[in-house]
N, C-alpha and C positions, 0 to 999 in steps of 0.2 A: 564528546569524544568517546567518554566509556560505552554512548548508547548505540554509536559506530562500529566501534571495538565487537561487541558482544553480536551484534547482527554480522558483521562479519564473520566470526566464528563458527554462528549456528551455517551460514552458507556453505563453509566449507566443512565441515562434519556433515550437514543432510543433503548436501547438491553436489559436493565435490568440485565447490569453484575453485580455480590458483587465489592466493591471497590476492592478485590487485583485482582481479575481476567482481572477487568476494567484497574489496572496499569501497569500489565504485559503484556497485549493487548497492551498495550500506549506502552511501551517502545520497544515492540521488531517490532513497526512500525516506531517507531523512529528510531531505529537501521537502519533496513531493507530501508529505505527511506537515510541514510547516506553512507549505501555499497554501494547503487545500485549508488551513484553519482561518483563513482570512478571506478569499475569493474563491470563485471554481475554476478549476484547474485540468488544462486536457493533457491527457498524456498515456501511453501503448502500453499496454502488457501481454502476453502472451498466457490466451487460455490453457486449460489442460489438456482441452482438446489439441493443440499446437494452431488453433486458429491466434491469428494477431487481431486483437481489438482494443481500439480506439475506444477513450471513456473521457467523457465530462465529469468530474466528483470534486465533491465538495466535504468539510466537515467544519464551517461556516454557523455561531448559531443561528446569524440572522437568513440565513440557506435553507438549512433542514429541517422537517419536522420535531416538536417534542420529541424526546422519547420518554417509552413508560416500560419500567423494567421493575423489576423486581431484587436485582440485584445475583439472582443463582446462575445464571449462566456463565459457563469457563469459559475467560479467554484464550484466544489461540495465538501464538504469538510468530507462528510463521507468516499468519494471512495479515491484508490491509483491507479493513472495512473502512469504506465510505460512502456518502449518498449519491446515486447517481442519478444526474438533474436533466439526461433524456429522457430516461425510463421515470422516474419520480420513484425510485424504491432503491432501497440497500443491496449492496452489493458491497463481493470480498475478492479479493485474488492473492494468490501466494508471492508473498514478497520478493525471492528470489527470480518472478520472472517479470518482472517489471525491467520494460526495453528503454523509454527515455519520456522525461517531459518536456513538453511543448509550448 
């Protein structure tokens, strides 16, 4: 709930959603961030460019590749990285425009 809470918050401070639009954005990244850790998972978000696109992603370990990191890299905590199992490579979209999963 708090991890709802706080993703909501940030929606409405950097996107200027109403609070319900802002908790229903929260939850169903919440959702969508708990499928994809188990199967792949289709579901629409809306690019920057304002194209709508359709994604297969996963964050599956028996899905994904290794990864090899080093550890320096900052997270960004607006976007949702996940592996997309079209294209076979990483991919990120900002969380507040995630339309719905499927």
């Amino acid at each position: 709930m708090r991890e709802v809470m706080q993703l909501a918050h940030q929606f409405i401070r950097k996107n200027g959603m109403s609070l319900s639009e802002a908790l229903k954005t929260a939850w169903a990244n919440i959702k969508l961030k708990a499928a994809m850790k188990s199967r792949v998972v289709k579901f629409y978000f809306v690019k920057v460019s304002g194209e709508i696109r359709e994604a297969y992603g996963s964050l599956a370990e028996g899905i994904i590749p290794a990864i090899e990191s080093d550890g320096s890299r900052k997270q960004n905590d607006t976007c949702q990285t996940y592996y997309d199992c079209e294209k076979e490579a990483w991919r990120c979209f900002k969380k507040a425009n995630l339309l719905r999963i499927a």
